[in-house]
N, CA, C and O of each residue as an XYZ file, in Angstrom:
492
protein
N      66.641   -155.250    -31.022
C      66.196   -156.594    -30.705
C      65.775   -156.606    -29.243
O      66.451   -156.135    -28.328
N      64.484   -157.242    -29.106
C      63.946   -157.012    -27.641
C      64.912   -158.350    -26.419
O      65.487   -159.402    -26.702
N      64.813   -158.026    -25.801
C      65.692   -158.863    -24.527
C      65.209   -160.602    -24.699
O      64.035   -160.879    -24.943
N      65.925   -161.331    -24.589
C      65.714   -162.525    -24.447
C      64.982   -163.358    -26.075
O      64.111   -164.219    -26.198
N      65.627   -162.784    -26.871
C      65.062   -163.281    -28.253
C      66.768   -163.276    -28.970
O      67.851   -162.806    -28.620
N      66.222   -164.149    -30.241
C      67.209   -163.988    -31.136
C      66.844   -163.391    -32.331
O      65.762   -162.807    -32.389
N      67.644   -163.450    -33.383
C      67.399   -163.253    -34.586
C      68.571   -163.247    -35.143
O      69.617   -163.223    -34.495
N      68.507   -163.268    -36.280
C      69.403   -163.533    -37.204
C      70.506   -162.518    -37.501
O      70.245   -161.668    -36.650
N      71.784   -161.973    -38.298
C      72.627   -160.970    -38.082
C      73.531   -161.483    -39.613
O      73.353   -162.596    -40.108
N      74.161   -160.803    -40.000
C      75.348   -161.400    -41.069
C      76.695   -161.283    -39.907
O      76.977   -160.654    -38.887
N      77.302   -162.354    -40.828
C      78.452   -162.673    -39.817
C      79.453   -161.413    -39.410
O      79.504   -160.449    -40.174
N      79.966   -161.426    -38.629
C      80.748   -159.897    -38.162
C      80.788   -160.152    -36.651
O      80.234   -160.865    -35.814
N      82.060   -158.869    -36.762
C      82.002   -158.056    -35.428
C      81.012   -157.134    -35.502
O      80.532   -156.725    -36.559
N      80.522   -156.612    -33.834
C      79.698   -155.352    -34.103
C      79.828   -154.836    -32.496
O      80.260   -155.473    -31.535
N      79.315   -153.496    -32.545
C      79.491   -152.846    -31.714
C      77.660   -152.807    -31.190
O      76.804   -152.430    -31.991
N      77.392   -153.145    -30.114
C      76.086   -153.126    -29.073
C      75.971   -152.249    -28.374
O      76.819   -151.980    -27.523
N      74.642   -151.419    -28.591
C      74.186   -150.648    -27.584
C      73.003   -151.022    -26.620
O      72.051   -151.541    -27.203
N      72.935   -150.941    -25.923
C      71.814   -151.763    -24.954
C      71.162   -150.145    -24.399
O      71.764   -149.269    -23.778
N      69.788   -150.159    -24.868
C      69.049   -148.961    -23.980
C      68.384   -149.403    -22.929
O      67.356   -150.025    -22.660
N      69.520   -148.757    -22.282
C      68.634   -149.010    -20.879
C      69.204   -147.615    -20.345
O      69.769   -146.805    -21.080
N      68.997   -147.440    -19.032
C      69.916   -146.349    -18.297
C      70.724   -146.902    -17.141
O      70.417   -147.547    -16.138
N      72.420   -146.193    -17.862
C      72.635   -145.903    -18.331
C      72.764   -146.274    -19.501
O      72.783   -147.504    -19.462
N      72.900   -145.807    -20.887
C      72.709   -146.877    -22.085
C      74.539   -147.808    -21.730
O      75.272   -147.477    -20.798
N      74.812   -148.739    -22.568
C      75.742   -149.356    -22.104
C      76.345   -150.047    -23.434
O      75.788   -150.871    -24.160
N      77.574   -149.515    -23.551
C      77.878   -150.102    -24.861
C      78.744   -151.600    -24.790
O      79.387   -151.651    -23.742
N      78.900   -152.722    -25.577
C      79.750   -153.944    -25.543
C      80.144   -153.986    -27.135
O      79.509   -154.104    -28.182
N      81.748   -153.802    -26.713
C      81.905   -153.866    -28.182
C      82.850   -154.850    -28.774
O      83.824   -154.984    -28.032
N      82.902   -155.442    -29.635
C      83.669   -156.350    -30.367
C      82.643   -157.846    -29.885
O      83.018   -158.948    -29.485
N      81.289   -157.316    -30.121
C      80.605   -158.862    -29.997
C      80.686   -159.796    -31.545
O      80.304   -159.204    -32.554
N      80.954   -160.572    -31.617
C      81.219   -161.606    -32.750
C      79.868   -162.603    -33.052
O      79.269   -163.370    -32.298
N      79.651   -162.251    -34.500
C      78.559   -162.768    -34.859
C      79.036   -164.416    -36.145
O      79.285   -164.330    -37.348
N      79.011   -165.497    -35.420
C      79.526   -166.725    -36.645
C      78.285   -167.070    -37.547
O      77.172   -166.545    -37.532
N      78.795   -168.150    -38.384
C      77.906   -168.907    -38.664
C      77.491   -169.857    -38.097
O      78.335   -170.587    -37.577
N      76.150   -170.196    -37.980
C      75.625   -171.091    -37.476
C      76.043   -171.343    -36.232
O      76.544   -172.434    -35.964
N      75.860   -170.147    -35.092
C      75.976   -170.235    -34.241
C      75.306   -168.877    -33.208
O      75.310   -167.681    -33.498
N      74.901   -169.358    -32.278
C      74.263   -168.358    -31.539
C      75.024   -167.672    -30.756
O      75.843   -168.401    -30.198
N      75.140   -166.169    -30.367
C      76.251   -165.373    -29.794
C      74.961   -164.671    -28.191
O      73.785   -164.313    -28.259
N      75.630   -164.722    -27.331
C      74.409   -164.209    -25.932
C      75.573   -163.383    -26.143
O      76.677   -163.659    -26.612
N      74.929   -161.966    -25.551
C      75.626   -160.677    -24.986
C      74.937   -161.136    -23.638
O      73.841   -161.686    -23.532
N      75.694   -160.838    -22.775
C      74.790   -160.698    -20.819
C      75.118   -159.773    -20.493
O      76.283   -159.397    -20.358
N      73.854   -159.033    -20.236
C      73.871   -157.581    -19.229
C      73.246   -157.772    -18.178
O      72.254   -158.430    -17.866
N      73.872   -157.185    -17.720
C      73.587   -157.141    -15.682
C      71.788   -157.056    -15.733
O      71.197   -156.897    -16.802
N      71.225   -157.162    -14.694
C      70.115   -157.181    -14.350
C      70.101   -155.569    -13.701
O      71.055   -155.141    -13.051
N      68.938   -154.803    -13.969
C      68.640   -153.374    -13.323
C      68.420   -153.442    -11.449
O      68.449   -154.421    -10.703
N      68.272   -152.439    -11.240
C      67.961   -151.945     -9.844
C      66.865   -151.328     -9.939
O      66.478   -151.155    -11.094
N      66.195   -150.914     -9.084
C      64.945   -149.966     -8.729
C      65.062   -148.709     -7.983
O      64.673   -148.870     -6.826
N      65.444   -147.555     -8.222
C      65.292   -146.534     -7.125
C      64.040   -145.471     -7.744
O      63.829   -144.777     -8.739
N      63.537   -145.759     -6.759
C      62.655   -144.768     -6.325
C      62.987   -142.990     -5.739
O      63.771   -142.769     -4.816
N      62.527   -142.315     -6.188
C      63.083   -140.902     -5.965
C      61.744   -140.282     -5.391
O      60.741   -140.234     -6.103
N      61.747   -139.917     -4.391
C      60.998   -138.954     -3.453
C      61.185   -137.631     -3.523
O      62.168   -137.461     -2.802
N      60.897   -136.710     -3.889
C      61.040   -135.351     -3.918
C      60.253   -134.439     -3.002
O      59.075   -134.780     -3.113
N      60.366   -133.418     -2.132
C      59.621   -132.484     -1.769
C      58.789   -131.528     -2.140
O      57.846   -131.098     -1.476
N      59.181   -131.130     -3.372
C      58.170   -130.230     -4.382
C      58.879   -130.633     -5.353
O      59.856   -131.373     -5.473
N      57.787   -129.610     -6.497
C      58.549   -129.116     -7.893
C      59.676   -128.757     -8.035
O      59.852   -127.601     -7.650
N      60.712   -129.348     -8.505
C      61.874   -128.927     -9.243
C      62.797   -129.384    -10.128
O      62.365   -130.232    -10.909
N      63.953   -129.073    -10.243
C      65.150   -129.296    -10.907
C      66.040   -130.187    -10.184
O      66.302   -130.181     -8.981
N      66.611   -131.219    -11.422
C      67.440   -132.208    -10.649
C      67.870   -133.195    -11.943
O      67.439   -132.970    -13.074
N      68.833   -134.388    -11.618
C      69.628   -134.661    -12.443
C      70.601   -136.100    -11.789
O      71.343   -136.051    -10.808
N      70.413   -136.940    -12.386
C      71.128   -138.274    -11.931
C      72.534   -138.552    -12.848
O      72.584   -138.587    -14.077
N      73.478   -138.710    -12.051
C      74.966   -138.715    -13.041
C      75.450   -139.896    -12.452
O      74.984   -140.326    -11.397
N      76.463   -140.511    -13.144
C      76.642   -142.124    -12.714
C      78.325   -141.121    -12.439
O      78.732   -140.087    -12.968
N      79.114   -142.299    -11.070
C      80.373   -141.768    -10.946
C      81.089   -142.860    -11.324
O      80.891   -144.024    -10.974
N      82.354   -142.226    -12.421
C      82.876   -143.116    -13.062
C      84.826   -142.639    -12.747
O      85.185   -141.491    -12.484
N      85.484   -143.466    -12.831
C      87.096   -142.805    -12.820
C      87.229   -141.829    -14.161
O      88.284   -141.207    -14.032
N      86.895   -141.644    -14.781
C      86.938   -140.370    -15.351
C      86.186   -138.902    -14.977
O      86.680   -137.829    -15.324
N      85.115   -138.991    -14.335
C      84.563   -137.914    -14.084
C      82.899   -138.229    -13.809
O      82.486   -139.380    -13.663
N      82.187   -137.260    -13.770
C      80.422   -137.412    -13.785
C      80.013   -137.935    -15.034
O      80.736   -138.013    -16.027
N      78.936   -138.259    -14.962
C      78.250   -138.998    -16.399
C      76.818   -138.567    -16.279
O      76.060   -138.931    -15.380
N      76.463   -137.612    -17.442
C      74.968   -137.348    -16.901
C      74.098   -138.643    -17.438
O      74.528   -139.202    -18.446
N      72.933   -139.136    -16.839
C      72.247   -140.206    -16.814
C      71.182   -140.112    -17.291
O      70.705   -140.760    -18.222
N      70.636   -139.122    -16.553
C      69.124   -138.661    -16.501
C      68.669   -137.551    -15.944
O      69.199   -137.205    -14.889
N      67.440   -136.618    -16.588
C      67.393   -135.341    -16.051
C      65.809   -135.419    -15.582
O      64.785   -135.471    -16.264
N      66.023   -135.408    -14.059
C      64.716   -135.554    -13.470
C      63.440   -135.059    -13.762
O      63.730   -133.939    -14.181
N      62.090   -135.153    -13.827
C      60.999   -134.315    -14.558
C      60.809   -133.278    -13.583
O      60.721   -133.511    -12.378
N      60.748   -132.170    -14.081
C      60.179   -130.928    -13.295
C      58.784   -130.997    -12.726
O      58.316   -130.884    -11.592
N      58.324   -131.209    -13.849
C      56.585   -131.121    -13.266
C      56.195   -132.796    -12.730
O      55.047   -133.223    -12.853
N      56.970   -133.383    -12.318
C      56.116   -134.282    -11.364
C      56.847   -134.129     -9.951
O      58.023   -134.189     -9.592
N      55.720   -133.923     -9.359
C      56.061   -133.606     -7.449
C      56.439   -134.235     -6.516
O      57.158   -133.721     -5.659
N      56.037   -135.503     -6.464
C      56.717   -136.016     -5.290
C      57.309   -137.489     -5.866
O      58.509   -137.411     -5.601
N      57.146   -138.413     -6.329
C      57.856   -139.288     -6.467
C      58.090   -139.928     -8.219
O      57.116   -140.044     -8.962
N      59.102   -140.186     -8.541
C      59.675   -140.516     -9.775
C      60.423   -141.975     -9.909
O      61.579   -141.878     -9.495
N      60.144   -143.121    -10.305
C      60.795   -144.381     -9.718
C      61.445   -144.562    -11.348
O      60.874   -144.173    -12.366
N      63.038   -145.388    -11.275
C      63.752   -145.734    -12.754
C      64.201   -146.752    -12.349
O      64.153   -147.290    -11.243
N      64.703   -147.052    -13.384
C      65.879   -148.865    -13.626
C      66.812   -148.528    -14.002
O      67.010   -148.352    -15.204
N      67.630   -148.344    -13.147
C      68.833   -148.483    -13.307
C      70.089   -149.562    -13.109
O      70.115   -150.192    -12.052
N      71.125   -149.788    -14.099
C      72.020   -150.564    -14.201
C      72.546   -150.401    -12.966
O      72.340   -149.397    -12.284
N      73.228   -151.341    -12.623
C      74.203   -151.544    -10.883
C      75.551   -150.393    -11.239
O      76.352   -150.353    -12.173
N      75.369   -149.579    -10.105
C      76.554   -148.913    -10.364
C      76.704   -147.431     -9.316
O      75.850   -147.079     -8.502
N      77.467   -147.015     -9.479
C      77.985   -145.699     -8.007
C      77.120   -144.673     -8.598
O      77.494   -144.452     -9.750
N      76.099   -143.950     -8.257
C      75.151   -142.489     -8.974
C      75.350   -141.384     -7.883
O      75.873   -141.421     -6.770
N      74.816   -140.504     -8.516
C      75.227   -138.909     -7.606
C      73.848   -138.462     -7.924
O      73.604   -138.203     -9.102
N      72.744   -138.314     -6.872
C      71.844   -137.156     -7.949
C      71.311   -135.851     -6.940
O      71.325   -135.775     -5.712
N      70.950   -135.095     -7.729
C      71.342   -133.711     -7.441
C      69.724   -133.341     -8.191
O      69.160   -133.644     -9.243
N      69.240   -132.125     -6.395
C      67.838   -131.601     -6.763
C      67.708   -129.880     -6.445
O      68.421   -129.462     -5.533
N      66.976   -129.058     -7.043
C      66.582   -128.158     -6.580
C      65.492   -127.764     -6.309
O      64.825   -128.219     -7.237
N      64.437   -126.909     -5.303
C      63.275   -126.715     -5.552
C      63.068   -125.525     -6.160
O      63.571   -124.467     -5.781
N      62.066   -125.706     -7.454
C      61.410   -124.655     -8.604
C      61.668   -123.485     -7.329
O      62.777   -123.051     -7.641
N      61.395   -122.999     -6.506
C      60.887   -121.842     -5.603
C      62.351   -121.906     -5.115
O      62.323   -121.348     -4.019
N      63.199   -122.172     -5.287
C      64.567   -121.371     -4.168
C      65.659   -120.931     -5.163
O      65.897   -121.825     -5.974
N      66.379   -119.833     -5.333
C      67.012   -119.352     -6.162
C      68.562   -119.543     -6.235
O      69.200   -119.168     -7.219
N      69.293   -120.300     -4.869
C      70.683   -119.657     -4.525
C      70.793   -121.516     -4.307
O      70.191   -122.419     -3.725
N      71.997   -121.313     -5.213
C      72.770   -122.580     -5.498
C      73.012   -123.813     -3.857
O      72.946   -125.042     -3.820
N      73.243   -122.981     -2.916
C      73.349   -123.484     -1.369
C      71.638   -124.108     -1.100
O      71.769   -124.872     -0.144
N      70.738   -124.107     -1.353
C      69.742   -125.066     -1.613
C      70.032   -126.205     -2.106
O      69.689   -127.117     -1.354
N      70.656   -126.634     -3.316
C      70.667   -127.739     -3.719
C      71.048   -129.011     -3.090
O      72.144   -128.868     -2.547
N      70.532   -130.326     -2.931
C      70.600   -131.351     -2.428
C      71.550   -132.283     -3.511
O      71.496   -132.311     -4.741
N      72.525   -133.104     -2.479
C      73.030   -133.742     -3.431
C      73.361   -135.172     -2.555
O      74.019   -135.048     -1.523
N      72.918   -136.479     -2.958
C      72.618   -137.744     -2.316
C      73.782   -138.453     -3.199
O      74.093   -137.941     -4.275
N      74.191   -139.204     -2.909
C      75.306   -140.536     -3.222
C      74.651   -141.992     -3.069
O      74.283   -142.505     -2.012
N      74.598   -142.449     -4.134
C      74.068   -143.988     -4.028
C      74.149   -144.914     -4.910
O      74.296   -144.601     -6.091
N      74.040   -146.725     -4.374
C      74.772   -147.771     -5.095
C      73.405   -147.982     -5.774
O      72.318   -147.482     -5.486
N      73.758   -148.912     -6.818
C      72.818   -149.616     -7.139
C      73.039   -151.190     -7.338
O      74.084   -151.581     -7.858
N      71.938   -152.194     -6.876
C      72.313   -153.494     -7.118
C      71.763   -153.980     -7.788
O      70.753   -153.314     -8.018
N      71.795   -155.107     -8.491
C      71.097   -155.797     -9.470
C      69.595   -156.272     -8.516
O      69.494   -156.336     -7.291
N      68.991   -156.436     -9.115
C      66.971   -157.011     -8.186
C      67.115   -156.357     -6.645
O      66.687   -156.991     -5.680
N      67.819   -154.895     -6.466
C      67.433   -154.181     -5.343
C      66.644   -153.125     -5.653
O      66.825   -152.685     -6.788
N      65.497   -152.367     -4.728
C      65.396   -151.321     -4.296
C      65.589   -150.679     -3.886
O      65.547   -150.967     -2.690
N      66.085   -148.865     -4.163
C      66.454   -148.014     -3.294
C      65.520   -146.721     -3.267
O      65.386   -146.004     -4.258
N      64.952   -146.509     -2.177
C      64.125   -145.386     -1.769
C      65.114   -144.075     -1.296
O      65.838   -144.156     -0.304
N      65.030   -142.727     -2.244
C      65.769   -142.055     -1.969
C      65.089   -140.623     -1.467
O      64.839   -139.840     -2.384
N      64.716   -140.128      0.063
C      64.358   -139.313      0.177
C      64.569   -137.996      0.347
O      64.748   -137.639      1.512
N      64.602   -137.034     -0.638
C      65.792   -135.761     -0.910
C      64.579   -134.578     -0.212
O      63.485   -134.210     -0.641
N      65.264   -134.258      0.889
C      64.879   -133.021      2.353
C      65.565   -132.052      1.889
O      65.627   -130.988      2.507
């Protein structure tokens, strides 16, 4: 169901997945009769990703359990990559195609807010 619409459902509990990134699950939403049920999800962020060349890289959300992979950056596009992301603590991590030894890799820490932009430039 696209954002900001309704439609109809048989009555129940159900479990919601919202695609977005990260996808985001809400569960035990309750569907009555004759009655309309809103799920509210946060509003996205904007970061923008700057890259130096071609390479390898990878956005993980930090959670009290551990890393969460998110998203796996495109190789073949070169310098900038922009997403929507949900508000929340991310880690992302780059390599360039041309350097072989793990001590290259870049690794940035950043928030995300609901209707912000973040420009992230990985040197």
């Amino acid at each position: 169901q696209y954002f900001g619409t309704t439609d109809t459902y048989l009555c129940g509990l159900y479990q919601v997945e919202v695609l977005s990134l990260p996808r985001m699950m809400v569960d035990s939403v309750k569907v009555s009769e004759n009655y309309t049920t809103t799920v509210r999800i946060p509003g996205p962020g904007i970061v923008v990703i700057k890259k130096p060349t071609l390479g390898y890289g990878a956005i993980h959300r930090e959670q009290e359990s551990g890393l969460e992979l998110i998203y796996n950056l495109r190789e073949n596009i070169n310098h900038v990559e922009s997403l929507y992301l949900l508000p929340g603590k991310y880690r992302i991590t780059f390599r360039s195609k041309f350097k072989n030894s793990t001590t290259s890799t870049k690794e940035v820490r950043f928030e995300v807010k609901t209707g912000e932009t973040i420009t992230l430039d990985i040197q």
